[in-house]
Residue frames as qw, qx, qy, qz and C-alpha x, y, z in Angstrom:
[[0.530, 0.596, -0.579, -0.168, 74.87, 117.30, 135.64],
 [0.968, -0.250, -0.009, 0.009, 75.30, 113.48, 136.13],
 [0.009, -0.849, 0.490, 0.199, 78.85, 112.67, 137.32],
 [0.257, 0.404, -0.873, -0.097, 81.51, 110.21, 136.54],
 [0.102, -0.100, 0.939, -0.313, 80.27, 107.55, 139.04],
 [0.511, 0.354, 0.374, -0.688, 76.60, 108.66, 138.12],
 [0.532, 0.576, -0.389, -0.483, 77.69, 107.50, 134.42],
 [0.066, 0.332, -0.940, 0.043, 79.50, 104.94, 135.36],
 [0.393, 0.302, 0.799, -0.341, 76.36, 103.00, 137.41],
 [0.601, 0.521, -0.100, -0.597, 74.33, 104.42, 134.13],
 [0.525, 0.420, -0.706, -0.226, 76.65, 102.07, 131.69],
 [0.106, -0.192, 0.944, -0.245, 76.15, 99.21, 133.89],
 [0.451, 0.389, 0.576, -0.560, 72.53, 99.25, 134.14],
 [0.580, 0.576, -0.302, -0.490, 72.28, 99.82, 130.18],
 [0.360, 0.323, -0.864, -0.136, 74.39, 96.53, 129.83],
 [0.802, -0.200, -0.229, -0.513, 72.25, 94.86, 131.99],
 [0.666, 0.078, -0.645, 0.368, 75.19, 93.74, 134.39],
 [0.744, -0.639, -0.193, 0.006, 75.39, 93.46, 137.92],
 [0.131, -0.892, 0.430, -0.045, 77.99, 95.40, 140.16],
 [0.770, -0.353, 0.522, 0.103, 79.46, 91.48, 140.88],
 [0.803, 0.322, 0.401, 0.300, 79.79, 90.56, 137.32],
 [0.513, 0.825, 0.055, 0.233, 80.89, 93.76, 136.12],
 [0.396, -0.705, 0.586, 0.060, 83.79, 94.10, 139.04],
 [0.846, -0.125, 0.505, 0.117, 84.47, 90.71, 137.52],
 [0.731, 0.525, 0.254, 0.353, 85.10, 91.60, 133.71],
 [0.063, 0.959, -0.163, 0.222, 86.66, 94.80, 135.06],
 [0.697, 0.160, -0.518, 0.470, 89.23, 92.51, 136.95],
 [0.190, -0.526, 0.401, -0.726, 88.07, 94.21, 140.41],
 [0.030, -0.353, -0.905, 0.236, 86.32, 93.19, 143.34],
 [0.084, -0.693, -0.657, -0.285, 83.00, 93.76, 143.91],
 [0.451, -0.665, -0.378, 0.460, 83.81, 96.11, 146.47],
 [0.256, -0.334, 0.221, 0.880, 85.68, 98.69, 144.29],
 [0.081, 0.325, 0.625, 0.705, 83.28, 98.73, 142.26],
 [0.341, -0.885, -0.312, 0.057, 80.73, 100.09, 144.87],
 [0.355, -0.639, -0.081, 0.677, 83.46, 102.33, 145.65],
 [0.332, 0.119, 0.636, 0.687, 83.46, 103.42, 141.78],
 [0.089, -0.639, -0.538, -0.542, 79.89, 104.41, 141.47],
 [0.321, -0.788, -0.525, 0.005, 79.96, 106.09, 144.79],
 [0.357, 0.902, 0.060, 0.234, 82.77, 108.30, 144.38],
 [0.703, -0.669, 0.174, 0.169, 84.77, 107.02, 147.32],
 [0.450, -0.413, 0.544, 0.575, 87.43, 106.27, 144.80],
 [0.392, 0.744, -0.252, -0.479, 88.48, 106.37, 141.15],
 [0.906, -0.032, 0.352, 0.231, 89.54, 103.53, 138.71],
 [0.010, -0.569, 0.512, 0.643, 92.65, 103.62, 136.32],
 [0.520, 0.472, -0.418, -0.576, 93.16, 103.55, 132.94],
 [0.068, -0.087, 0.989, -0.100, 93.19, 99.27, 133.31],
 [0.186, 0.298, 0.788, -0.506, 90.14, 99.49, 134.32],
 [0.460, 0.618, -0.233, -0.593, 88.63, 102.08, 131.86],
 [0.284, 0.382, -0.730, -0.490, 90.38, 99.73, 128.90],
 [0.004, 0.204, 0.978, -0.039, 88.38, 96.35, 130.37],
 [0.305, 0.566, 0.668, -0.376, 85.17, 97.77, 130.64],
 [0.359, 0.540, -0.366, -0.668, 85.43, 99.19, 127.15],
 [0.211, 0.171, -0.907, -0.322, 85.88, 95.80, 125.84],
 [0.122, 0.453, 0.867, -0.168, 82.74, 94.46, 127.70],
 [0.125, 0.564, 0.742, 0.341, 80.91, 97.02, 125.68],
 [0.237, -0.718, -0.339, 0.560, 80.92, 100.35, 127.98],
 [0.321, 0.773, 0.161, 0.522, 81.04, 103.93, 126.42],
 [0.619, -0.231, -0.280, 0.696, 84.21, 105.03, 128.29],
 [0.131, 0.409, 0.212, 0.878, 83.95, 108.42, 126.37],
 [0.439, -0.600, -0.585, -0.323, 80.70, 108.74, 128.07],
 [0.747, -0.473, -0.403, 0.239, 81.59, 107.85, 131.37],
 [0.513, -0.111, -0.089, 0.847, 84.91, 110.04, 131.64],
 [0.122, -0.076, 0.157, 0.977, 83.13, 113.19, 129.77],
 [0.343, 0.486, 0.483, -0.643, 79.56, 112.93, 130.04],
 [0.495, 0.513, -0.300, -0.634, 79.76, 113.17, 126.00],
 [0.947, 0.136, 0.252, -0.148, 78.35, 110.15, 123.72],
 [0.432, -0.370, 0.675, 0.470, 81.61, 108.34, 121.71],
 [0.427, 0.344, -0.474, -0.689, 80.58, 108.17, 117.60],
 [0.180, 0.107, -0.970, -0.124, 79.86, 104.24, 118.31],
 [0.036, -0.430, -0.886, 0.171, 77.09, 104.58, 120.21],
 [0.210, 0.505, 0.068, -0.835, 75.24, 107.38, 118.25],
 [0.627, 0.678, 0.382, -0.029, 72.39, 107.44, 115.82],
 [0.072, 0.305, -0.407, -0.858, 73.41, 107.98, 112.78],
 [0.397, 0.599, 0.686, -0.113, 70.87, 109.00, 110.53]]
């Protein structure tokens, strides 16, 4: 089962950002953010609420489970 940090580097790569730029719209450094995807630490809910707005699927990330926004519907 992928975890948090395993999701987390997932939604980055899907947006097609870089750890620098995406520490940047997250208001980190680059450095927490390597510590983010590698499980060394954990970000708060700040953090979570900026990288929603640049387009992430927090839902995802937190619970492994897609949010209704970024599902087919069909």
């Amino acid at each position: 089962m992928n975890s948090f940090c395993d999701r987390l580097k997932e939604e980055r790569i899907r947006l097609g950002i870089s750890q620098a730029e995406f520490a940047e719209k997250a208001g980190v450094q680059r450095r927490a953010q390597v510590n983010y995807e590698s499980g060394e630490r954990f970000p708060d809910a700040k953090y979570l609420e900026l990288i929603a707005a640049a387009g992430v699927d927090v839902q995802y990330v937190i619970t492994g489970v897609r949010g209704l926004r970024y599902r087919d519907w069909k």
